[in-house]
VOMAR-198601 format. One record per residue (C-alpha): residue in one letter; x, y, z. Coordinates in pm, whole numbers, plus 50000, padded with zeros to 5 digits. Each point is the difference from the previous one (the first is absolute). Example, Ala and Ser with C-alpha at 12.3 -4.5 7.8 and 13.67 -1.06 7.14 Angstrom:
! VOMAR-198601
a512304955050780/s501375034449934/
//
This chain:
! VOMAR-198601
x445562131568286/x501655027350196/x499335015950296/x498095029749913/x500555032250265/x497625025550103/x501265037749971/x498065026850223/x500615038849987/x501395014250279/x499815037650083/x500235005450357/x501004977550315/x496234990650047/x499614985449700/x503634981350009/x498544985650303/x496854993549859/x501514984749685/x502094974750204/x496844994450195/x497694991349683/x503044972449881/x501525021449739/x503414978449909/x501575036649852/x498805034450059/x501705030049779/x500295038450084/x500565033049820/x503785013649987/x500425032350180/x499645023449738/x499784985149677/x496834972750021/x497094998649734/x497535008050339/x501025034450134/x498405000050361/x500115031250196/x501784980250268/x502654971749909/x501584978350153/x503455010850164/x503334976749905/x500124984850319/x496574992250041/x500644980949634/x502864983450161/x498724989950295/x496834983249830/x502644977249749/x501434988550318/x496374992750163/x499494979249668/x503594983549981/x499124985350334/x496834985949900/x501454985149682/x498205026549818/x500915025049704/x499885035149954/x499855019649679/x500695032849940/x498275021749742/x502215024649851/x498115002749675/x499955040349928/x501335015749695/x503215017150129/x501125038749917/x503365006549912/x500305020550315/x498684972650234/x502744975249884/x502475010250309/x497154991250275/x498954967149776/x503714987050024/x500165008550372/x496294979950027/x501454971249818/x503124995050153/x498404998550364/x497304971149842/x503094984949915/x500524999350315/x497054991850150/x499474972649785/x496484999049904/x498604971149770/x499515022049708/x499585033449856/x497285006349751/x501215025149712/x498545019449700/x502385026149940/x502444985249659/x502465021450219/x499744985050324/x500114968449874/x503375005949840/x501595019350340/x499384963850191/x501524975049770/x503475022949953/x500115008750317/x497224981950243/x500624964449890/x499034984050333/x496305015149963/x497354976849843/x497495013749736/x496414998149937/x498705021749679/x497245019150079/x496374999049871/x500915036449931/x502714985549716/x496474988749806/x500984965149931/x497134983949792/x501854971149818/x502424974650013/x503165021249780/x499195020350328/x501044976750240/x502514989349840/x501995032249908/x499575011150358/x501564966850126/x503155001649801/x500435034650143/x499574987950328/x496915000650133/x499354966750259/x496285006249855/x497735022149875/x496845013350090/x496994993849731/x498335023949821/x496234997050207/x498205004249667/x500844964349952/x496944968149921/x501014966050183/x500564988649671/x502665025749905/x501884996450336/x499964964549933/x501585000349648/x502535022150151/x500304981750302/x500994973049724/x502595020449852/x501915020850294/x503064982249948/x500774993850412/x499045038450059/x497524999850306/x496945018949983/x497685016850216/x496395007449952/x497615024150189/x496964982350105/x498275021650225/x499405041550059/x499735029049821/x500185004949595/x501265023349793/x497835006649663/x503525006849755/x502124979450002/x502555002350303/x503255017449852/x497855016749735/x497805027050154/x500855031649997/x496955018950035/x501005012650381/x503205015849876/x498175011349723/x497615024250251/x502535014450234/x503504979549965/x498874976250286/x501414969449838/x498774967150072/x503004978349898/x501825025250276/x497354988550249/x498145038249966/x496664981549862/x496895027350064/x497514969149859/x498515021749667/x498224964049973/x498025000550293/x498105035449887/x496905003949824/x499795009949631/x497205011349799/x499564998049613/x498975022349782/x498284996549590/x501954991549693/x503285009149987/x499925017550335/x497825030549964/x496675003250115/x498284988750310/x500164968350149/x497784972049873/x496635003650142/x501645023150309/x502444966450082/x502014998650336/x502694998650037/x501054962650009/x503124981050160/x501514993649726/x503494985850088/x499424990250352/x500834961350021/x499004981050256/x502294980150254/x501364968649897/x499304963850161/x501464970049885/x499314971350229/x498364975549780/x502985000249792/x502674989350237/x500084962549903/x500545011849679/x502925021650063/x501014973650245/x499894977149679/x502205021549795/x502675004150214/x499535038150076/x502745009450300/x497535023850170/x496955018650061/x500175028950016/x496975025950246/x499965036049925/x499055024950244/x503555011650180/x497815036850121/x497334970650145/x498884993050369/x501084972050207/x496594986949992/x500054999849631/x503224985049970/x499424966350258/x496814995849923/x501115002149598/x503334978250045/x497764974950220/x497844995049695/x502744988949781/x501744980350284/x497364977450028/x499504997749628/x503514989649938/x500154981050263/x497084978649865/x500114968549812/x497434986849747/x497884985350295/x499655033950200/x499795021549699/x496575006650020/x499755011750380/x502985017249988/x498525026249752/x497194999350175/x501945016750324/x502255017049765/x497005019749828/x499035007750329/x502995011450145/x500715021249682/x496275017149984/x500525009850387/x503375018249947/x498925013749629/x498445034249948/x499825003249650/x498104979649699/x501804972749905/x500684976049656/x502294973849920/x502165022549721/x501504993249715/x500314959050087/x497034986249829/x500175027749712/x501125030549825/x496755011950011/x498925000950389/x496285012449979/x500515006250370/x502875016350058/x498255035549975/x496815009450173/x499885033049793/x497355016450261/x502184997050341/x503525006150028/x502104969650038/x501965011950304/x496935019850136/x499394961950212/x496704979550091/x496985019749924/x497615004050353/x497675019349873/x498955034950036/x498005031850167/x498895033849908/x499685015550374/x501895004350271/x499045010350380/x502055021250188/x499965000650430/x501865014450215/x502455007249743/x500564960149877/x498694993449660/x498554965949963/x497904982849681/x497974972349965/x499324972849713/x499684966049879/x503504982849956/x500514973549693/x503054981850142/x501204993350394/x501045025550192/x502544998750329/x501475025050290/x503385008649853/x499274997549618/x501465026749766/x497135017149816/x499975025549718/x497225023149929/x499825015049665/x497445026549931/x498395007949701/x500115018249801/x502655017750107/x502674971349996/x501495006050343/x501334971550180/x500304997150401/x501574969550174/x499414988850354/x500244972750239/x496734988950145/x500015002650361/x496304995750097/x497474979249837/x496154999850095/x497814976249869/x495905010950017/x501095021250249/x502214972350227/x503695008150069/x501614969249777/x503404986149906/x498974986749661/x497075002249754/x498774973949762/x499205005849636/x496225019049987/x500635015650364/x498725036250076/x503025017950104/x500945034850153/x503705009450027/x501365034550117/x501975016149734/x503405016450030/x500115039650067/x502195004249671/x496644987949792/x498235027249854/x496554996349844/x497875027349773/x496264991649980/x499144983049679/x502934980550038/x500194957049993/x502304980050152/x501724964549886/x501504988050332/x502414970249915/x502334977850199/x503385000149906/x502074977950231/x498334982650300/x500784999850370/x503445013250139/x502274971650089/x502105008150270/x504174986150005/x502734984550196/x502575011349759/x501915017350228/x500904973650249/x501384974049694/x502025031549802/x503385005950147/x500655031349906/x503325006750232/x502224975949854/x498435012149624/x501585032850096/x502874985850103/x500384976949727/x499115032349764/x502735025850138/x502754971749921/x498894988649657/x500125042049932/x503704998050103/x500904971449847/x498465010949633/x501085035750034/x503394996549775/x498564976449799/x496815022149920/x502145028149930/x502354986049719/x496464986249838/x498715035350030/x503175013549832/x499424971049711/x496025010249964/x499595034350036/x503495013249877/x502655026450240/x497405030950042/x499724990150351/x500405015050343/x501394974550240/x498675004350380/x501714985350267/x498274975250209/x497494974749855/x496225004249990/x497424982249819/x497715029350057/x502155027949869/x502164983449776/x503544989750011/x500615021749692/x497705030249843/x499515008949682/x501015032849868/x497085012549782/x500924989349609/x501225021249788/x497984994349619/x502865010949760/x498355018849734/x501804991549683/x498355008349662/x499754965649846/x497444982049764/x496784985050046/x497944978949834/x496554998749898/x498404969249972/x496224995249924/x497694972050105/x496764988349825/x497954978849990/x498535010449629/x501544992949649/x498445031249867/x502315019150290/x502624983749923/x499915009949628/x498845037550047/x502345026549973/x500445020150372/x501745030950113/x503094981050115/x501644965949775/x500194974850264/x503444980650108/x498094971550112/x496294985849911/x498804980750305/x497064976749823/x497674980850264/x499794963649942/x496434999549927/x498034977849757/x499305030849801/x503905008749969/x501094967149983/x498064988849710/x501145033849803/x504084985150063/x500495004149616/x498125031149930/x502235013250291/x503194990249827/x499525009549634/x498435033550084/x502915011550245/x502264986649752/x504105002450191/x498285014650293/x498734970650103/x502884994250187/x498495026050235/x497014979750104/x500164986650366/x496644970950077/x498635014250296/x499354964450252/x497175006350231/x500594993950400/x497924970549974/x500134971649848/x497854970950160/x501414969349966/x497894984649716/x500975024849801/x503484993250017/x500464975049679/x497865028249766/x502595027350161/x503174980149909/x498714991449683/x499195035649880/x503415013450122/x501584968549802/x498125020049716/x501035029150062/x503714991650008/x499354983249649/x499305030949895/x502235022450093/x499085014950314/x502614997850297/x498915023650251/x498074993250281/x498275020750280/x499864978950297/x496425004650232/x501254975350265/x503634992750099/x499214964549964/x499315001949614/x504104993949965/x498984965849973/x498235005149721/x503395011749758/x502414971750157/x502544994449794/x498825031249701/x502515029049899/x496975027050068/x500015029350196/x497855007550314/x497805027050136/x499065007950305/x496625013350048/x498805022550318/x498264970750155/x503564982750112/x499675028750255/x503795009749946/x500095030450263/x503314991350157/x503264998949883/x500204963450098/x497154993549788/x501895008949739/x503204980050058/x497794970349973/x498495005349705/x503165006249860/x501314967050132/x497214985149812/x501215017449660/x497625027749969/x501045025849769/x497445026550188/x497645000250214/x497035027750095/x500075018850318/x497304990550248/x496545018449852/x499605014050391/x502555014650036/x500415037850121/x502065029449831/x502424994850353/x500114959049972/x501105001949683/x502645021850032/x501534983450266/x499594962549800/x501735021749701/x502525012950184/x500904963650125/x500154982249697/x499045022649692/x502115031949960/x502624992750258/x500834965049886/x501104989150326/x498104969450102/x502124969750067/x498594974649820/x502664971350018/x502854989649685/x497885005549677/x498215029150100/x498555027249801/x498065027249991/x496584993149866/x497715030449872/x496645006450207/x496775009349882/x497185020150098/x495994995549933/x499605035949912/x496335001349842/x496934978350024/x497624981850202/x501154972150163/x497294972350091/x499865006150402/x497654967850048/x500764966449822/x497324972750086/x499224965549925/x496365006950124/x497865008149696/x496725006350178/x496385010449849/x499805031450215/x502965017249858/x498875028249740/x503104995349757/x500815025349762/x497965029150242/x500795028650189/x500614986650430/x500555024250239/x501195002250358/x498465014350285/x502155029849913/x498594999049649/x503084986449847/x499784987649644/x501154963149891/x499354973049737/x499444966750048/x500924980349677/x500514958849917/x503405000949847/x502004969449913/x497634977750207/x500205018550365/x497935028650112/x502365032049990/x499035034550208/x501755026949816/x499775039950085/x497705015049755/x502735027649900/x504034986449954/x502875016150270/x502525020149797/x503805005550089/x500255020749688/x500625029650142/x503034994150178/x501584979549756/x503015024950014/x500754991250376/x499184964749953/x502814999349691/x502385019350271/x500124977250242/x500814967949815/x496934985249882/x500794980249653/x496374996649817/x496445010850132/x496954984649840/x497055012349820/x497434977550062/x496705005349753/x498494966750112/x496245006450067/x499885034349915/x501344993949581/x496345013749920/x500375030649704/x499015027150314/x502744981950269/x502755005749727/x499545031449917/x500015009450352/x503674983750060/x500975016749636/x499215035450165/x501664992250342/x502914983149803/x500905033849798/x499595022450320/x496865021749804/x496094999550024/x497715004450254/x499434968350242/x498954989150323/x502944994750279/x500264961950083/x501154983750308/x503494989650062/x499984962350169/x502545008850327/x502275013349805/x499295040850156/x498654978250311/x501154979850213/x500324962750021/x499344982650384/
//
């Protein structure tokens, strides 16, 4: 059995401290920049430098999550980035950009990498495809059972993997939500993530109109609760699993020893000490913990307690609550029962309803029936003073919760040596400035301004702003459904391509399909979903087998590793939006892996998309190696995208109803293909700028009538389609936005 290593999230020099204090063997921190946790303070280059030397001296590793989708325009300062980890020489850099994973292996070989959980890696063809491009090992889906990691586990083919045992969860799956972006262009694959999930909805009657069932509340839908995964570690230790991996890089330093303690001593246990050690471990991890917790995904698809759908699942340990508050002298202070312990320097949260608002504090004075007190036991009486920003209307009652315990002050300073970081930083600049620029020249083509002197801040080269060359060419339109009866109506445009959703219902209509279309035929494209567990793998390859039989040969690929899946077949490949191709590297490596298109990213804004088009659509200048050629990219033009996809199939979801937000936005919750899906209740529509979309180099857009093929929904797109009737303005994704 091999040794397994502990990986702890790092976010500040506290908590590097405090994960090297807890026994961590590896801690990991955001890239500058480009990191799937955007904190409003990151960690500076040398400061990231300085803390890979602290763990080269201890025999220790050091990771380096860079896994943010990358914009065309942020290329330059992503090169610049990667050239100084090359030469600070970190353990590994986690990645789940297809574009950033293709910059390091031409031109970063030296740098290890790790695929990210953010690459959605649920089975074994997975693994493996991201191995033999070059990934050291690969981050697991967290949606996983034991028993599913451990058939994969069987099946990795030498590829590493990694598995999060401990933190925060997401309710889609990581790499698949896009329900953030959705409301404002704050993406969460770009690190932007507002946490839709963690707000209350309310439902309303059949088919969303009337009132709420019996006057409902509004409920926590989506709001998982954190992740712990102790009493699984022999059996990851069993499988051979590399690491373990502890969310929480925006945590405290008490939460992150006390948390990385836990799994030290669990680890560190053998079958004789198993049972006290998660004894201590459970206690260590219920001190530092301030939210409801469950063991996931390990024991089930079906975790009947990973949602507590009346509290929040970030909102922390419930206290209690009170209804008045005294003000003297102009402190406010209340006083009520508490539920849990309470301690001098604990973060609390009070939450008022109804109103919603939220107000976070640390607790500086604690009185206990009327006694000055450091701590408070479970069924104390308790007065604290509350914090002047806390404002309180009469009627009003307040859920107090605790959600991170006691501040845990640092040495950090005195073991980082930041000097010779700096030092060590202002060479490496020098020494990678030529080289950076002749990889800039390569990647982002010769509409550059050069500047002088070298500076990771600024940029050794700028870009001038892209010029979109308008040239009247083409388009196609290609239309996706999900419904034979779609596909054999008559519409106000003759579709170049049918995109057909391999579905039960579609694929048991193959023939139907291919005597009623007659020679087009030809034109139908399968449609692969983005997930396909690994049980289901044999039933997948056998229907395609089928569908090669015959006739069909065109594919649209859902997940990049689904190549696997046509080894050694003369068909032709798709991309769909969820490869997240928004860079023109992206696109160079599907290429390489012998796409014939591939979609635009779905989030992307009017200006992102120019500037990815300019790159590598209508200029035709991206330098992608002997054999290269221009592929055609597509665009998601109309429809509504599913911005949730869930395992979690729980008895308080009201499928096939009306849900609204606190801002009384509309959505459906529906059970498609086996997953819970949140779609908008009304599609996005592109259609009316299809003439500046065609300008500037886009190849196809798609018209997507999936869940909206009802006789009302088509009629609708018919109107919008031929430019006449009278209908409601819908919204536009980020395309007249913008994308964070």
């Amino acid at each position: 059995m091999s040794k397994i290593e502990i990986l702890a999230p790092v976010g500040t020099a506290e908590t590097f401290q405090a994960a090297l204090d807890g026994g961590a063997d590896v801690v990991y921190v955001g890239a500058p920049g480009f990191n799937a946790r955007n904190p409003a303070k990151e960690l500076r280059m040398e400061e990231i430098g300085a803390m890979i030397a602290h763990c080269h001296s201890l025999g220790k590793k050091l990771y380096i999550a860079a896994n943010s989708l990358i914009l065309e325009r942020e290329l330059q300062a992503v090169i610049e980035s990667l050239a100084l980890f090359q030469e600070l020489q970190p353990d590994a850099l986690i990645v789940q950009d297809l574009g950033l994973l293709h910059l390091i292996k031409q031109y970063f070989p030296n740098l290890r990498v790790h695929g990210s959980t953010l690459m959605t890696v649920h089975n074994s063809d997975g693994v493996r495809f991201l191995g033999d491009q070059g990934c050291d090992r690969v981050v697991l889906a967290r949606e996983l059972t034991l028993k599913e990691i451990e058939t994969i586990a069987g099946r990795a083919g030498g590829t590493e993997l990694e598995v999060f045992i401990h933190g925060a969860m997401c309710f889609s799956y990581s790499g698949l939500c896009l329900f953030s972006s959705y409301l404002g262009g704050k993406s969460s694959l770009r690190g932007r993530c507002v946490q839709p999930c963690r707000r209350g909805y309310s439902s309303s009657g059949r088919g969303g109109k009337g009132k709420a069932k019996g006057g409902e509340q509004s409920k926590y839908l989506f709001s998982m609760n954190d992740l712990t995964g102790l009493e699984v570690i022999p059996t990851l230790k069993e499988l051979g699993i590399s690491s373990l991996k502890i969310e929480g890089r925006l945590r405290s330093p008490h939460y992150v020893k006390s948390v990385v303690e836990a799994y030290r001593l669990m680890v560190d246990a053998d079958a004789s000490s198993h049972d006290s050690a998660l004894i201590q471990g459970q206690k260590l991890v219920d001190k530092a913990m301030s939210r409801k917790t469950s063991s996931g995904y390990f024991f089930t698809p079906q975790p009947a307690e990973a949602i507590t759908p009346f509290h929040s699942g970030n909102m922390g340990i419930h206290l209690g609550r009170f209804s008045t508050v005294k003000t003297v002298g102009g402190q406010s202070t209340c006083k009520f029962s508490i539920k849990g312990e309470m301690e001098v320097g604990d973060r609390l949260r009070l939450h008022v309803e109804p109103s919603g608002e939220r107000t976070a504090f640390r607790l500086k004075t604690l009185f206990v029936t009327g006694q000055e007190q450091a701590k408070a036991d479970v069924g104390s009486k308790v007065s604290i003073e509350l914090p002047s920003s806390f404002s309180f209307s009469p009627g009003s009652r307040v859920e107090v919760y605790r959600v991170d315990g006691a501040f845990l002050p640092s040495q950090a300073g005195n073991v980082l040596k930041l000097q010779d970081a700096r030092e060590k930083l202002q060479n490496s600049k020098k020494h990678v400035f030529g080289y950076v620029n002749q990889i800039v020249d390569s990647v982002c083509g010769s509409e550059l301004e050069t500047v002088e002197e070298p500076s990771v801040k600024k940029g050794v080269k700028r870009f001038s702003k892209h010029r979109v060359i308008k040239k009247k060419v083409g388009i196609e339109w290609w239309l996706k459904t999900d419904s034979v009866k779609i596909l054999f109506s008559k519409i106000s445009f003759t579709p170049d391509r049918y995109l057909v959703t391999f579905e039960k219902q579609m694929l048991s209509q193959v023939g139907q399909i291919k005597k009623t279309l007659g020679k087009r035929s030809r034109l139908v494209t399968w449609v692969l979903p983005p997930l396909i567990m690994e049980n289901d793998l044999v039933r997948v390859r056998k229907q395609i087998r089928i569908l090669l039989r015959t006739g069909f040969r065109s594919f649209q690929i859902g997940h990049v590793s689904q190549v696997k899946l046509f080894e050694g077949e003369k068909v032709h490949l798709f991309g769909d939006y969820t490869l997240n191709v928004i860079n023109s590297q992206a696109v160079a490596q599907v290429q390489k892996l012998g796409f014939d298109s591939a979609q635009a990213g779905i989030e992307l804004d009017k200006k992102s998309l120019g500037e990815l088009l300019a790159a590598c659509g209508s200029h035709g200048r991206l330098k992608g190696g002997p054999g290269w050629r221009k592929i055609p990219l597509g665009l998601y033009a109309y429809g509504a995208p599913p911005l949730y996809t869930s395992r979690i199939a729980s008895k308080h979801f009201p499928y096939e109803q009306q849900i609204q937000s606190p801002r009384k936005e509309p959505y459906i919750i529906r059970k498609k293909d086996g997953y819970t899906q949140t779609f908008p209740e009304k599609p996005f529509s592109l259609l009316p700028y299809i003439d500046e979309i065609k300008e500037a180099g886009i190849g196809y857009i798609v018209v997507d009538t999936c869940g909206h093929s009802s006789k009302k929904g088509i009629e609708d797109l018919q109107e919008r389609l031929a430019g006449a009737g009278r209908y409601s303005k819908l919204p536009t994704f980020n395309y007249q936005g913008t994308l964070e």
